[in-house]
Kinemage of the C-alpha trace (Angstrom):
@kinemage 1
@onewidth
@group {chain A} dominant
@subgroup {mainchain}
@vectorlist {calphas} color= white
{ca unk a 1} P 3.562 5.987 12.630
{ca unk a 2} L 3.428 2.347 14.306
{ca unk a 3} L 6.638 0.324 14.742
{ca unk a 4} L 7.493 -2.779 15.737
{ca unk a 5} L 9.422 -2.722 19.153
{ca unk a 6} L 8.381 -5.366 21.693
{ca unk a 7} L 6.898 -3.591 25.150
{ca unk a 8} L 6.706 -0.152 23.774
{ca unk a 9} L 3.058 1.723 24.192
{ca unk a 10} L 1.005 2.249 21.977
{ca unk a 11} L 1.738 1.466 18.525
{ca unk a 12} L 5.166 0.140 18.914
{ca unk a 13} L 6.274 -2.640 19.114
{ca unk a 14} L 9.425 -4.947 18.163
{ca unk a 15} L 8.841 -9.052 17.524
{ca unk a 16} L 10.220 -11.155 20.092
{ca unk a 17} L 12.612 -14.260 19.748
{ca unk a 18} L 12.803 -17.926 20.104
{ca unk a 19} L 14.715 -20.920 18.966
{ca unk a 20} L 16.739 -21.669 15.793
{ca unk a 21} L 18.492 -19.914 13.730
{ca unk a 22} L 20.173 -19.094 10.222
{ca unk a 23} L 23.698 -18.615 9.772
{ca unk a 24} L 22.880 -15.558 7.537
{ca unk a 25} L 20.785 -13.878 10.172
{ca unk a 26} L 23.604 -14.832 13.331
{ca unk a 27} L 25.724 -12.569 11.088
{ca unk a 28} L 24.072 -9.485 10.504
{ca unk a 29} L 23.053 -6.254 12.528
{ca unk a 30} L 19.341 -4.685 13.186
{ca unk a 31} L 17.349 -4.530 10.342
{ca unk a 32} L 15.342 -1.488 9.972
{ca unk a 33} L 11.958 -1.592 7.772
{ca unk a 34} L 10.105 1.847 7.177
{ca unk a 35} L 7.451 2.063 4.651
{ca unk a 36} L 3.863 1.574 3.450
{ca unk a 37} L 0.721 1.463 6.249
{ca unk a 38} L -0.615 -1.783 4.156
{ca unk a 39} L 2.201 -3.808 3.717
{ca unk a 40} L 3.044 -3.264 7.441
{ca unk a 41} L 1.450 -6.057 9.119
{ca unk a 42} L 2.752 -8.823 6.316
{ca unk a 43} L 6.537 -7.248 6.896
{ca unk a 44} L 5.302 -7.323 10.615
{ca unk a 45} L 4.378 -11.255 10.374
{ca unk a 46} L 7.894 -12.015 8.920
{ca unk a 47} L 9.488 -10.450 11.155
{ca unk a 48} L 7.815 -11.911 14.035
{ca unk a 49} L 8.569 -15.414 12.664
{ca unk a 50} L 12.137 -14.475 11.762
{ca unk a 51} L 13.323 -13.469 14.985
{ca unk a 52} L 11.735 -16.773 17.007
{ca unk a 53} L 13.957 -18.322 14.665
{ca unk a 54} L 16.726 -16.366 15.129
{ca unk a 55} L 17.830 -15.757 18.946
{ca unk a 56} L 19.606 -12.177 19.357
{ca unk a 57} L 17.979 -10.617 15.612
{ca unk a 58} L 16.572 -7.749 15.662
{ca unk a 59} L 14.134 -6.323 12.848
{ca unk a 60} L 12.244 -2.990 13.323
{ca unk a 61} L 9.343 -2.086 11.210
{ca unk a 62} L 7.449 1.096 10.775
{ca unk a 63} L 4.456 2.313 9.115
{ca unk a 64} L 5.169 5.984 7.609
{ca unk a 65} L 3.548 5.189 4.259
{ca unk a 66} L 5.242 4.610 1.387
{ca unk a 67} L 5.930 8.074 0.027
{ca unk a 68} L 7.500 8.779 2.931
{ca unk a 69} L 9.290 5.804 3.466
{ca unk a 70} L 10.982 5.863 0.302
{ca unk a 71} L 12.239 9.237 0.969
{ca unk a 72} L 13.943 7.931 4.112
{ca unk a 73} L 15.313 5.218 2.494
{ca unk a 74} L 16.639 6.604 -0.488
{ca unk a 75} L 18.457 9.543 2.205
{ca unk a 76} L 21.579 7.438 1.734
{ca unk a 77} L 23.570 4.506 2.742
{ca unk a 78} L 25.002 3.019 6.117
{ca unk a 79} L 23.891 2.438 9.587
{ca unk a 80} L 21.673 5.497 10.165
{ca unk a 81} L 19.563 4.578 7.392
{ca unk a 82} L 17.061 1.900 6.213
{ca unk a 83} L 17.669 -1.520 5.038
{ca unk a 84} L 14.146 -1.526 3.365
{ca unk a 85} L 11.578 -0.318 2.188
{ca unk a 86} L 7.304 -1.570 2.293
{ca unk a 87} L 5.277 0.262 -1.052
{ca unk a 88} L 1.755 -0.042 -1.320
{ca unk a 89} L 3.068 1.346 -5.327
{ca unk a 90} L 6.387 0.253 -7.313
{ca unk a 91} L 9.240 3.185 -6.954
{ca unk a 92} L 9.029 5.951 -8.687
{ca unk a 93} L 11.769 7.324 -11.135
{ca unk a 94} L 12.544 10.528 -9.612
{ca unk a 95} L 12.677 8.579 -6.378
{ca unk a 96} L 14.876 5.800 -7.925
{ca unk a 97} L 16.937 8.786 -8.952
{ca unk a 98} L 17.231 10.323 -5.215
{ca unk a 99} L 18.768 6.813 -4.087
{ca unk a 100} L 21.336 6.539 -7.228
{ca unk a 101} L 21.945 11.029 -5.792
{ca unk a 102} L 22.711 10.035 -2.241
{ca unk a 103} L 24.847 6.799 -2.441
{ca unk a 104} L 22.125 3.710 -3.217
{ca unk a 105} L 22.677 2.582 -6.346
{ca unk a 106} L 21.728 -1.095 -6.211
{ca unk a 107} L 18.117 -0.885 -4.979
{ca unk a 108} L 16.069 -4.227 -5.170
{ca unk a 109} L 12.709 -4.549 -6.065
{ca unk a 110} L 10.692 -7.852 -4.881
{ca unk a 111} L 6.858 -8.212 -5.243
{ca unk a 112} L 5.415 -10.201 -2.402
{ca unk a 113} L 1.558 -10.026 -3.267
{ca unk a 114} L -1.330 -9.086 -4.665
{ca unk a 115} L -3.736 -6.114 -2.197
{ca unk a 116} L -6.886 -4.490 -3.180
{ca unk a 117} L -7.396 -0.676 -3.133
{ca unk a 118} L -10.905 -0.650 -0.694
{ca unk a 119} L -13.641 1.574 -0.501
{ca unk a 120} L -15.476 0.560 2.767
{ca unk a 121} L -18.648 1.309 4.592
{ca unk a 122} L -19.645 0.649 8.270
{ca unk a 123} L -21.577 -2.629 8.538
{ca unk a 124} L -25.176 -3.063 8.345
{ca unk a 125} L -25.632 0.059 5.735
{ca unk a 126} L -27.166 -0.641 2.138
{ca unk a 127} L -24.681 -2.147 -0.224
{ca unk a 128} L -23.191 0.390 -2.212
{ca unk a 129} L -21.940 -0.138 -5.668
{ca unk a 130} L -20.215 2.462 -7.215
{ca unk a 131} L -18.221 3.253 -10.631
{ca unk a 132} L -14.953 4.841 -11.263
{ca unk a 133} L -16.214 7.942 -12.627
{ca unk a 134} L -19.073 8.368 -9.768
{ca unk a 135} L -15.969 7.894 -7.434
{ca unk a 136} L -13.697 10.519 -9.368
{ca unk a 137} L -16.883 13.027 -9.531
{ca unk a 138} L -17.038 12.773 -6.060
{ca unk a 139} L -13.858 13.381 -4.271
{ca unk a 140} L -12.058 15.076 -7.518
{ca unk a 141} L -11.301 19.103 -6.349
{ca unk a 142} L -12.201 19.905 -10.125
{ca unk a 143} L -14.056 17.145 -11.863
{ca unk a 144} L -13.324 17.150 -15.495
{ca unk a 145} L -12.236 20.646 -15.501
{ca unk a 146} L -15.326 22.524 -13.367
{ca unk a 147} L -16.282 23.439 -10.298
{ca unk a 148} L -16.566 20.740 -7.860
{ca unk a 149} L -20.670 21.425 -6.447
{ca unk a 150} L -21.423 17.927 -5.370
{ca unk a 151} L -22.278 17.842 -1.629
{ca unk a 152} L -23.792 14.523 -1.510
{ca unk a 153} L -23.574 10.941 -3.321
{ca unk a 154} L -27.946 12.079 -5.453
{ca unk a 155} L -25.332 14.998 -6.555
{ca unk a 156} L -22.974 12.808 -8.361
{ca unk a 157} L -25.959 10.469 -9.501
{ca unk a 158} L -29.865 10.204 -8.809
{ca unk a 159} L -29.692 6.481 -8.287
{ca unk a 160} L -27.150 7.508 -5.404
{ca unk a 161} L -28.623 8.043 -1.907
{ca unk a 162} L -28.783 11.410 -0.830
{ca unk a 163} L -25.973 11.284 1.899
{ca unk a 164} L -23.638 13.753 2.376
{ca unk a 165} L -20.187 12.536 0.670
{ca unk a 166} L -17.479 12.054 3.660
{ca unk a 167} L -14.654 9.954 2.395
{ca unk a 168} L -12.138 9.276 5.177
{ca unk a 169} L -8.691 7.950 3.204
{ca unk a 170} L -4.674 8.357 3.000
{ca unk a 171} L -2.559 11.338 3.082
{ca unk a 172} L -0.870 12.092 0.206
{ca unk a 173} L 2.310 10.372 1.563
{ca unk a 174} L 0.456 6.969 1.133
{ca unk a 175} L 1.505 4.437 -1.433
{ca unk a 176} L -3.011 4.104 -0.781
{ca unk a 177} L -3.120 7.236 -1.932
{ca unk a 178} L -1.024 6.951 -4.749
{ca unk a 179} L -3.051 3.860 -5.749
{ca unk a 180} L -6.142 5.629 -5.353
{ca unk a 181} L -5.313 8.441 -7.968
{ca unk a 182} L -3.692 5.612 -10.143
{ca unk a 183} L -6.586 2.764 -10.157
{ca unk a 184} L -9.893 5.130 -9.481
{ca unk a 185} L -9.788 8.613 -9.896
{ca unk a 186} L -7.591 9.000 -12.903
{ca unk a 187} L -9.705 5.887 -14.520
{ca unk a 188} L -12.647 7.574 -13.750
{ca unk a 189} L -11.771 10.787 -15.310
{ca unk a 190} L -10.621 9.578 -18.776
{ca unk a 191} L -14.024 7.982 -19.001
{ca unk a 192} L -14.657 11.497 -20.779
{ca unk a 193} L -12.812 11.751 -24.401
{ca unk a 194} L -11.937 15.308 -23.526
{ca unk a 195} L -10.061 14.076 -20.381
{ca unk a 196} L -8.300 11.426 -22.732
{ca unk a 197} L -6.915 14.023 -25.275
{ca unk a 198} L -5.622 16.135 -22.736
{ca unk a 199} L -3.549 13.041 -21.411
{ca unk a 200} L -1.654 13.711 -24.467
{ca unk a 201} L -1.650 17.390 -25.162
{ca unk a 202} L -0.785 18.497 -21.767
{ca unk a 203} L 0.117 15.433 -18.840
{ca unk a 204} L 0.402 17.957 -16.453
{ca unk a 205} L -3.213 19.786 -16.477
{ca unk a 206} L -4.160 15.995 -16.374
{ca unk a 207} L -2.862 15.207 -13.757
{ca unk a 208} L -3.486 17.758 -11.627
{ca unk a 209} L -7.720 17.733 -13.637
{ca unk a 210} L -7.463 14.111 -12.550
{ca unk a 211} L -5.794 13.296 -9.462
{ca unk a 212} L -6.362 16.418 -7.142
{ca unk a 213} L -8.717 15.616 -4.840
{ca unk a 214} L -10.849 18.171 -2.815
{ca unk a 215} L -9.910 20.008 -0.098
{ca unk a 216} L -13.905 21.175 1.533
{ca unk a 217} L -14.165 18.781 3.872
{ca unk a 218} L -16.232 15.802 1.957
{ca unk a 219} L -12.323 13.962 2.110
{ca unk a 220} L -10.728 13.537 5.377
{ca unk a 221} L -6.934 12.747 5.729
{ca unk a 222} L -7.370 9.963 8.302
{ca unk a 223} L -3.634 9.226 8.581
{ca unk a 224} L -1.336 6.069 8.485
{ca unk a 225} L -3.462 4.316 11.484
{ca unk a 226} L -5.525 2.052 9.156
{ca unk a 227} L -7.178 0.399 12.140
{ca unk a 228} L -8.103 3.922 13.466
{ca unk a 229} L -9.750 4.132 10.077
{ca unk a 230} L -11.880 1.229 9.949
{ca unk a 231} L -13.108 2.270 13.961
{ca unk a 232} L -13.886 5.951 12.463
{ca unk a 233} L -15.995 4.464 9.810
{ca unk a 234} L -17.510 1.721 11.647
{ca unk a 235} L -19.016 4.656 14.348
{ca unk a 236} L -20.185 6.934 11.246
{ca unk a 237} L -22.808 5.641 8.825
{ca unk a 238} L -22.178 7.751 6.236
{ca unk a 239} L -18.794 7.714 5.750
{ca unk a 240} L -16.661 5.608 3.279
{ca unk a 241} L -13.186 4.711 3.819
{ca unk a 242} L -10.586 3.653 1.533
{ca unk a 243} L -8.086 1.240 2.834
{ca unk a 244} L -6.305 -1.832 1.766
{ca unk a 245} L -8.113 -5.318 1.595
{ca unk a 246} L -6.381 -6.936 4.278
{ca unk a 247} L -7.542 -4.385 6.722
{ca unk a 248} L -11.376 -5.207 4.965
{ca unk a 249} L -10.898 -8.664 5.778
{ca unk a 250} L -9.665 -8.455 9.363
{ca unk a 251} L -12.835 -6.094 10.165
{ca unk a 252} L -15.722 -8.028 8.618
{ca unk a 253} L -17.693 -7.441 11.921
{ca unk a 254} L -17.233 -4.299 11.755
{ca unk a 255} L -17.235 -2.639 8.026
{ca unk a 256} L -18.624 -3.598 4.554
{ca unk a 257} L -16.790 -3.585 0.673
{ca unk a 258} L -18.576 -0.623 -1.415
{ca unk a 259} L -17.989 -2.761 -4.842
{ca unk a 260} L -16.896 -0.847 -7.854
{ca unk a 261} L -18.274 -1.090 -11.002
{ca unk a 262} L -20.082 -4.005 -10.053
{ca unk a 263} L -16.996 -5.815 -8.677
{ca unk a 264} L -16.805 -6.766 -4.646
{ca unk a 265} L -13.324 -6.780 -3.631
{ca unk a 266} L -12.703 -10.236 -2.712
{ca unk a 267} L -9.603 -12.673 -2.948
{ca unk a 268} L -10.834 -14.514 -6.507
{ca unk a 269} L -11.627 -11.166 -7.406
{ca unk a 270} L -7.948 -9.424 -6.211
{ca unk a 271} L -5.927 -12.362 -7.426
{ca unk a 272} L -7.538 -12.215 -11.280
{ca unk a 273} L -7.476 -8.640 -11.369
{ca unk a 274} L -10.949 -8.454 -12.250
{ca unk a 275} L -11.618 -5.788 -9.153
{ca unk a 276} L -10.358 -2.338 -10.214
{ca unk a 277} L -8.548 -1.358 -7.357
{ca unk a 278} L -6.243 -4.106 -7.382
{ca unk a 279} L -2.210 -3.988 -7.269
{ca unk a 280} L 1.125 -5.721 -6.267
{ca unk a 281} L 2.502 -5.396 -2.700
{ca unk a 282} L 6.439 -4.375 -2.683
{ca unk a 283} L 9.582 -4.288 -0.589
{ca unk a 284} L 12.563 -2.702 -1.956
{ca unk a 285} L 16.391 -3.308 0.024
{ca unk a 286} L 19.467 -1.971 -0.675
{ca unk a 287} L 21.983 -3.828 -2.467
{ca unk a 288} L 24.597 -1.617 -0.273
{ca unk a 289} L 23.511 -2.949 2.999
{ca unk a 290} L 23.045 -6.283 2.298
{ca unk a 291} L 26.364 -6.774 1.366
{ca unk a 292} L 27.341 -5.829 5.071
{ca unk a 293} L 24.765 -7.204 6.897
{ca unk a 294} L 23.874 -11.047 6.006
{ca unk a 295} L 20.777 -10.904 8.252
{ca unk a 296} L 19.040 -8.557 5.526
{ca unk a 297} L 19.457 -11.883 2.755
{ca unk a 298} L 17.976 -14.160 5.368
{ca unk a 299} L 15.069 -12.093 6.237
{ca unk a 300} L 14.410 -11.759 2.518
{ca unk a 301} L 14.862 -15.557 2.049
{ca unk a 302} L 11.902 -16.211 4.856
{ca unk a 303} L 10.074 -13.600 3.435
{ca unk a 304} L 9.611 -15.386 0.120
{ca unk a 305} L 8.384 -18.686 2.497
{ca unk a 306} L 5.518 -16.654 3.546
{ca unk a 307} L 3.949 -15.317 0.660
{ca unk a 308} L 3.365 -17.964 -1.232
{ca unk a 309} L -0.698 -20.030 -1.438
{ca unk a 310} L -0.785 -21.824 2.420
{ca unk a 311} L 1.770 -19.393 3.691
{ca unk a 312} L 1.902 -17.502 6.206
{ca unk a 313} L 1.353 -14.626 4.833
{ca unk a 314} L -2.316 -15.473 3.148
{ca unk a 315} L -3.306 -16.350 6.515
{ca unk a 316} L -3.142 -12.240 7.360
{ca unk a 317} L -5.210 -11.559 4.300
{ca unk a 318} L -2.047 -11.040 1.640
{ca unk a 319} L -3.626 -12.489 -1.719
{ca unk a 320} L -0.518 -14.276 -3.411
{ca unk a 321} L 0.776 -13.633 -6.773
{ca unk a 322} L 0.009 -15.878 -9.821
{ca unk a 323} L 2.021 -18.584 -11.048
{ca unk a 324} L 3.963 -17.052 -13.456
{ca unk a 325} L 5.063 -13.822 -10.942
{ca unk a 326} L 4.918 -15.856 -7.934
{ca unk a 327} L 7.738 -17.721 -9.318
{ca unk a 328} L 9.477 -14.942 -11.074
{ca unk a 329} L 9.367 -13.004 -7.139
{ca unk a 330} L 10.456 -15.971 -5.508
{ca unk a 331} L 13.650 -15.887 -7.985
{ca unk a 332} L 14.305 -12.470 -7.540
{ca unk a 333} L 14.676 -13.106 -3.709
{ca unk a 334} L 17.385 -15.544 -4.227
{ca unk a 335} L 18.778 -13.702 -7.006
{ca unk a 336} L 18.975 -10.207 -5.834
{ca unk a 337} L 19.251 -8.609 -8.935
{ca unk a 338} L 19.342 -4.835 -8.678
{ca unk a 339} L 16.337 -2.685 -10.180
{ca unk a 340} L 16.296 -1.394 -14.043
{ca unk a 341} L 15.983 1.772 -13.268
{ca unk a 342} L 14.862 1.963 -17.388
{ca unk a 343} L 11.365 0.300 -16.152
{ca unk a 344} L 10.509 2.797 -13.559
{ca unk a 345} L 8.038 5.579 -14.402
């Protein structure tokens, strides 16, 4: 778990102040963050920025990935519990349904950007290019309904080096994770018509044919620590990683895109949704909380200032939204509307 808490060791750490300040945030309390490994170091940036603007404010982020970060913010309303909430994934509805359970009944959902879903490789190796369906063969515990037997990448396809497969990726508390079985794997097994039908015959041997990844050893659980990740991979040559594109672009020196069905994950490529393994950023709040604590509304408000093309937020490697949502997000921040729970899955 990393937080943000100023002098703390090791991965915490809280942003410091400075000058300025909003009337909303001289009003409010703490705010407390938990949430998604990837959208952890754009909430980080904010937060940074809004408290040297805002002498005595206090905001405290931490990375506990999205699944579980949801479930801690949905645990109920008041002091002891989280303002917000980072998802690498929009909210589920059973999740949704927790919140409305336990007292949170006005959650609000804001989209702040646009990340990539990465497969990465450490620098220097040949380029790998890779499709869906070689990616689902490969880490799925039962591809398309049999026996996983693969033990290296020739297995899945003869045009594929003969290196053992070692994917180090998310736990399945990730939002990453989440996205992974979403985007990739589930893609890549309803490239067979069988797969397809049973999508509508049975969802739940589908998901479970489609999603479940193996448990041998050839995919690592390498935590919330996304940096940790990258140094793993970078210091073994035949591992992949999967990670978000921010974290890509910050290691450059270090690791290498695998590109996916031809596609490199780049910022053009992120921001047109041309690369597969691309999705929208969130941060949900409570509707609750902000009614009680001004700050929350303020940090939202400078929030929306940084995602935006030539904010500060695409300067950490955050692709921005287009037009159309861009301005529909930056709405929603001022607006506050609580979620539809009707367009949650």
């Amino acid at each position: 778990m990393k937080k943000i808490l100023g002098v703390l060791p090791l991965v915490a750490l809280v942003a410091a102040c400075g000058s300025g300040g909003s009337e909303g945030a001289k009003a409010g309390g703490q705010i407390k963050i938990v949430g998604s490994s990837t959208v952890y170091p754009f909430t980080t940036a904010v937060a940074e920025e809004f408290q040297r603007a805002n002498p005595g404010s206090s905001v405290i982020v931490e990375s506990t990935g999205t699944g579980a970060g949801i479930k801690l913010f949905c645990a109920g309303v008041g002091e002891q519990f989280p303002d917000g909430v980072n998802a690498s994934r929009p909210m589920k509805a059973s999740e949704y349904a927790d919140c409305e359970k336990n007292g949170a009944k006005n959650v609000i959902e804001i989209p702040v950007g646009i990340d990539g879903l990465t497969l990465i490789q450490a620098k220097g190796q040949p380029a790998l290019n890779l499709t869906v369906a070689q990616i689902y063969k490969a880490l799925a515990a039962k591809p398309f309904g049999k026996e996983q037997t693969a033990q290296t990448w020739a297995d899945i396809d003869p045009s594929l080096p003969a290196i053992k497969i070692r994917v180090l990726g998310p736990p399945p508390t990730s939002g990453t994770r989440d996205s992974l079985a979403e985007l990739i794997l589930e893609k890549g097994c309803d490239s067979d018509p069988a797969m397809k039908a049973l999508k509508e015959s049975d969802k739940d041997a589908h998901k479970e044919t489609c999603t479940k990844i193996r448990e041998d050893g050839a995919y690592v659980e390498a935590g919330e620590n996304d940096n940790l990740l990258v140094q793993k991979v970078s210091a073994d040559p035949g591992a992949l990683g999967v990670l978000g594109y921010s974290f890509l672009e910050e290691n450059v020196d270090k690791v290498a895109p695998v590109s996916i069905a031809g596609v490199a994950p780049t910022e053009e490529t992120i921001s047109n949704l041309s690369y597969p393994g691309a999705r929208k950023l969130y941060v949900y709040f409570k509707g609750e909380h902000i009614a009680v604590k001004p700050a929350i509304k303020a940090f939202i408000e400078a929030y929306s200032k940084a995602w935006g093309p030539g904010g500060l937020l695409v300067s950490r490697g955050l692709v921005p939204l287009g037009a159309a949502d861009l301005t529909a997000a930056t709405a929603q921040a001022g607006a506050l509307k609580p979620l539809d729970k009707a367009t949650l899955k």
